[in-house]
Rosetta silent file (secondary structure, phi, psi, omega in degrees, C-alpha in Angstrom):
SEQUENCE: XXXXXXXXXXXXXXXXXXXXXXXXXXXXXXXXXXXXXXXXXXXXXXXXXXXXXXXXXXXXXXXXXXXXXXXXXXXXXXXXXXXXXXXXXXXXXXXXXXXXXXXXXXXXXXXXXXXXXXXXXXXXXXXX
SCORE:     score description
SCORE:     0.000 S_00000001
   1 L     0.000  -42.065  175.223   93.218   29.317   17.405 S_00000001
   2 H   -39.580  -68.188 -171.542   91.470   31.055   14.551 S_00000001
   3 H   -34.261  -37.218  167.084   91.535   27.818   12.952 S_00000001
   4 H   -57.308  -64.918 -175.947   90.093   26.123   16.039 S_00000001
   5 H   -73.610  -30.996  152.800   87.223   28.319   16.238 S_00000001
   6 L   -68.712   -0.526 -161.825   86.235   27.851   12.382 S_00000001
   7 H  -104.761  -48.924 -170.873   86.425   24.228   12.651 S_00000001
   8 H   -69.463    9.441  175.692   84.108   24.617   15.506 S_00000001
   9 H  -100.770  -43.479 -177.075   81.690   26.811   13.505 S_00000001
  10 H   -60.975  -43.403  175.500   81.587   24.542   10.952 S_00000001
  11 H   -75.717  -20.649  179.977   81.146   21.448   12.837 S_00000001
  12 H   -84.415  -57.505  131.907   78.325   23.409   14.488 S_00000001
  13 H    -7.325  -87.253  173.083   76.635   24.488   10.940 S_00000001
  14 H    -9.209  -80.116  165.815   77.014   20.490   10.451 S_00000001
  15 H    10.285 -108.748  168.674   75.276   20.434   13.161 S_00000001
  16 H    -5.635  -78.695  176.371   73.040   22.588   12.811 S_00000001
  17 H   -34.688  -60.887  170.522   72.027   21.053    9.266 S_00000001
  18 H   -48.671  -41.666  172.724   72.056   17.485   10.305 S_00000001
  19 H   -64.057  -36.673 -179.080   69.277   18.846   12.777 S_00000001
  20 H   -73.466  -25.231 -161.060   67.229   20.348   10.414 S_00000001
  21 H   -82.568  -27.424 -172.702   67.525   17.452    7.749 S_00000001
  22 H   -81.492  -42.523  160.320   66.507   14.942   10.888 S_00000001
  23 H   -34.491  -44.383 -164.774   63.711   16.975   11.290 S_00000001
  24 H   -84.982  -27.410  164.176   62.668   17.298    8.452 S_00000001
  25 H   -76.710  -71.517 -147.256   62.577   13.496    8.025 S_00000001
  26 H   -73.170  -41.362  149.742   60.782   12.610   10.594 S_00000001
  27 H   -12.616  -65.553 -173.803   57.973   15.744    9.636 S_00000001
  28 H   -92.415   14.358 -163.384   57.666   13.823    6.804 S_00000001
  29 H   -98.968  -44.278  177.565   57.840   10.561    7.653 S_00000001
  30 H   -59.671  -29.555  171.337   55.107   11.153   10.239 S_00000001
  31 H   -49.133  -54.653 -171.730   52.561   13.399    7.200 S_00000001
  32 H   -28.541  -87.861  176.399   53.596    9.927    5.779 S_00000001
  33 H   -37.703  -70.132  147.104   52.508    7.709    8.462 S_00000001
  34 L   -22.251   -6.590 -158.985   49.357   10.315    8.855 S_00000001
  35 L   -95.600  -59.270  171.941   48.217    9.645    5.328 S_00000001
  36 L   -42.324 -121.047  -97.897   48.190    5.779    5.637 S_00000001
  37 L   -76.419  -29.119  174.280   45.929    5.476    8.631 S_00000001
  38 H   -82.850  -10.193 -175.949   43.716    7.618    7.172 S_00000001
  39 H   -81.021  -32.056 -177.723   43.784    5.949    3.777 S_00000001
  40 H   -65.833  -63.189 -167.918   43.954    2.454    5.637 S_00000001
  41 H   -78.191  -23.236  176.027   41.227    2.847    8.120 S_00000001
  42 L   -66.092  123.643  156.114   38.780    5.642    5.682 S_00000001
  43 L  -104.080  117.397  155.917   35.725    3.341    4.271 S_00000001
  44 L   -19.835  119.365  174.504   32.923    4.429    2.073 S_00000001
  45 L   -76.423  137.645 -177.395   30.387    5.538    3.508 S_00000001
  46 L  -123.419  144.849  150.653   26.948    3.433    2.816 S_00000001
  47 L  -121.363  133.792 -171.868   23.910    4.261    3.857 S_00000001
  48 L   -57.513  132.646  157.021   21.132    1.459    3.727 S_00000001
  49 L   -45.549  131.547 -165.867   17.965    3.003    1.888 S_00000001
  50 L   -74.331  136.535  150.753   14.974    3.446    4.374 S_00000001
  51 L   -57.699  147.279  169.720   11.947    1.089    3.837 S_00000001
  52 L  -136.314  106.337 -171.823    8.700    2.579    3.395 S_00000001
  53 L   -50.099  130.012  146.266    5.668    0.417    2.727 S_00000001
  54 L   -40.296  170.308  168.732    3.404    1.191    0.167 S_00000001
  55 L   -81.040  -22.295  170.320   -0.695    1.502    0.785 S_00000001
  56 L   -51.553  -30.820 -165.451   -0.697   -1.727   -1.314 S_00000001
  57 L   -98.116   36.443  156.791    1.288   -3.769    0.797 S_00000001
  58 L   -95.471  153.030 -158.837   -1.428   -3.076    3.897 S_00000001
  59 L  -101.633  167.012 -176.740   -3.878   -6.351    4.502 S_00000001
  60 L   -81.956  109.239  178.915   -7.151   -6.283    3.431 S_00000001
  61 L   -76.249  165.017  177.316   -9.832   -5.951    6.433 S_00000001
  62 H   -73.059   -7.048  174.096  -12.598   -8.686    6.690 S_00000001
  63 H   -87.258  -29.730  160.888  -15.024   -6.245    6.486 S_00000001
  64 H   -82.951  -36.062  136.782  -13.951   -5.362    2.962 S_00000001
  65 H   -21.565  -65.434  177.563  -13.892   -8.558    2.051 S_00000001
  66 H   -53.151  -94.018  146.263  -17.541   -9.182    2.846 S_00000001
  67 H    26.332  -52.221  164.043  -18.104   -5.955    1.100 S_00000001
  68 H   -84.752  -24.892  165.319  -16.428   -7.282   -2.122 S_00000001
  69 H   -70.804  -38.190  161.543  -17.778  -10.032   -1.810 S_00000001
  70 H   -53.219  -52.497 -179.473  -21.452   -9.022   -1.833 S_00000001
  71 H   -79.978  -18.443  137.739  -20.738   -6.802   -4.779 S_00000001
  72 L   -27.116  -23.035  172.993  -19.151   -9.561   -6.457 S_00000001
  73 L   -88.928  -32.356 -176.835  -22.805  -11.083   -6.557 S_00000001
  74 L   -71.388   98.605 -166.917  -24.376   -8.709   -8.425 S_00000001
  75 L   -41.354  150.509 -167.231  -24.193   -9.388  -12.357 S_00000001
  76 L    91.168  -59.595 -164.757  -22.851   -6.716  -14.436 S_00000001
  77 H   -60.804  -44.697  163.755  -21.592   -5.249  -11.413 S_00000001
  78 H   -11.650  -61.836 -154.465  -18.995   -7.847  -10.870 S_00000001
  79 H   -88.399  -19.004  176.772  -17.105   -7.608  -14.232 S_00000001
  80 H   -94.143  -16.220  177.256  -16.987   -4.226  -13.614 S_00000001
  81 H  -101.239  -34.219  169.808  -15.675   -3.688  -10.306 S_00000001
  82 H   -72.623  -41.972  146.061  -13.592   -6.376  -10.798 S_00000001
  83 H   -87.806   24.573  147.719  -11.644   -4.591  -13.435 S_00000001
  84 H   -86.245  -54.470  170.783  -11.574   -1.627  -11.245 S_00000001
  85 H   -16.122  -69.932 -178.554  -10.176   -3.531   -8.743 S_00000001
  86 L   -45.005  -76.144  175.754   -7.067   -5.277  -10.798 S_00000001
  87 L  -104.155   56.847  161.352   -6.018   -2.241  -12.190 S_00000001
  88 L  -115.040  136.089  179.141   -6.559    0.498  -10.419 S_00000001
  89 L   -84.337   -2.811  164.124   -3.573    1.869   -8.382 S_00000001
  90 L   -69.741  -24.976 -167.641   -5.485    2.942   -5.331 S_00000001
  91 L   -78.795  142.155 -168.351   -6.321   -0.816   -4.616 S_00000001
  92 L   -70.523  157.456  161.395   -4.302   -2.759   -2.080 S_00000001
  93 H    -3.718  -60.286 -148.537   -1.879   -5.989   -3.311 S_00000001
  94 H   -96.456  -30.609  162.842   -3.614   -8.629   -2.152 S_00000001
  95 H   -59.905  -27.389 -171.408   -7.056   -7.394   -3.475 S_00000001
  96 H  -116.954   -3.715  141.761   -6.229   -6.525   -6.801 S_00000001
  97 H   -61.342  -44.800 -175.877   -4.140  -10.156   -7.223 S_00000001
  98 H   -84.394    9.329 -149.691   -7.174  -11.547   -6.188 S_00000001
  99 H   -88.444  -60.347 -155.353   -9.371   -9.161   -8.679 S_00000001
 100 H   -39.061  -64.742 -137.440   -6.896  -10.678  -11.413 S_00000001
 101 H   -81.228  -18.135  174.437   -6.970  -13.815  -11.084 S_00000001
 102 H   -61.842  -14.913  176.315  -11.044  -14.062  -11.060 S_00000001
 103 H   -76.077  -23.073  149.472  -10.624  -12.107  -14.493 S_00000001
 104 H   -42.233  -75.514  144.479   -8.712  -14.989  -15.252 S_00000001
 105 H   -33.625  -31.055  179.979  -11.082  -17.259  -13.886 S_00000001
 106 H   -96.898  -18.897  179.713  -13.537  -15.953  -15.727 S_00000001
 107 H   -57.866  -56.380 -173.631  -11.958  -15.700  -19.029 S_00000001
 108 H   -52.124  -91.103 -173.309  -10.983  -19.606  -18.559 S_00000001
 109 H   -38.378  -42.438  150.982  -14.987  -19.954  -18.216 S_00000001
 110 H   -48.649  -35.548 -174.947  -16.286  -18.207  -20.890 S_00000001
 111 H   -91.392   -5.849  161.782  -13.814  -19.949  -23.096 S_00000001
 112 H   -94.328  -20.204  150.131  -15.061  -23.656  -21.850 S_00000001
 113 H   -34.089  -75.697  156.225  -18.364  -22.739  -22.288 S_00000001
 114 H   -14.437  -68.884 -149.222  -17.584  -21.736  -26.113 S_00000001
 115 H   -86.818  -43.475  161.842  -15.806  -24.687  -26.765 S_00000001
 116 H   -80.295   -0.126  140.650  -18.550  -26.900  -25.093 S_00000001
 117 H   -61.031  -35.357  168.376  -21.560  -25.335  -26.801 S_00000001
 118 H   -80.684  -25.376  179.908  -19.969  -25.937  -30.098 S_00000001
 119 H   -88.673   -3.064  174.097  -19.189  -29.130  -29.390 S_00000001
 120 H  -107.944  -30.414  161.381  -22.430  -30.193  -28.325 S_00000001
 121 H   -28.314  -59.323 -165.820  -24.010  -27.992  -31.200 S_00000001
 122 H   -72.536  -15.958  177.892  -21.816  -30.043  -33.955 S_00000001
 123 H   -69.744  -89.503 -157.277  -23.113  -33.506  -31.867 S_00000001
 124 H   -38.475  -43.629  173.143  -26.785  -32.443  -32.261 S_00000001
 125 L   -78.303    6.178  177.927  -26.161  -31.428  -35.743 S_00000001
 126 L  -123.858   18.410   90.150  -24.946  -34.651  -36.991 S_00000001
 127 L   -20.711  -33.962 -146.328  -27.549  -36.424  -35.205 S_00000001
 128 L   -95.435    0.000    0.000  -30.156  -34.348  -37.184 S_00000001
């Protein structure tokens, strides 16, 4: 009977063990399981950058127009306002593209003048 009763402590130990060790799997199998779905399903987070408009990129009223335009007639003033315009960083977009390109425009005219005043200079002077 002793014998009886150690076999049944022992198979109960077994037991015992066998309980803890299935536990102990499945603990980890689920941390396991737990890890994945967060590793699976976790994305970087992005966040899109907010727009913000500059005061350049605001339109140009028609009354500033007029406005530029009138001082646009007045010589001297012109050439001078006109390179405030371009490059000055207070001025809106569309205004100081259009400053540019009359400094453009004007460059381009000064330099066909030049070139036709010399060329009707050297006609006149070979004439003479």
């Amino acid at each position: 009977m002793d014998e009886n009763m150690k076999q049944q402590e022992n198979t109960g130990y077994q037991q015992a063990d066998y309980q803890q060790q299935y536990q102990q799997t499945q603990y980890q199998q689920v941390d396991y399981q737990q890890q994945y779905q967060q590793n699976q399903y976790q994305q970087p987070v992005y966040q899109q950058p907010v727009y913000q408009p500059y005061a350049q990129d605001t339109e140009v009223s028609v009354g500033d127009w007029i406005l530029t335009m009138i001082l646009c007639c007045i010589p001297i003033v012109n050439i001078i306002m006109l390179f405030v315009w371009a490059f000055s960083s207070g001025t809106k977009g569309s205004k100081s593209n259009w400053a540019k390109a009359q400094l453009i425009m004007f460059l381009i005219g000064i330099v066909l003048v030049i070139v036709i005043c010399a060329a009707t200079g050297a006609t006149l002077l070979s004439l003479l």
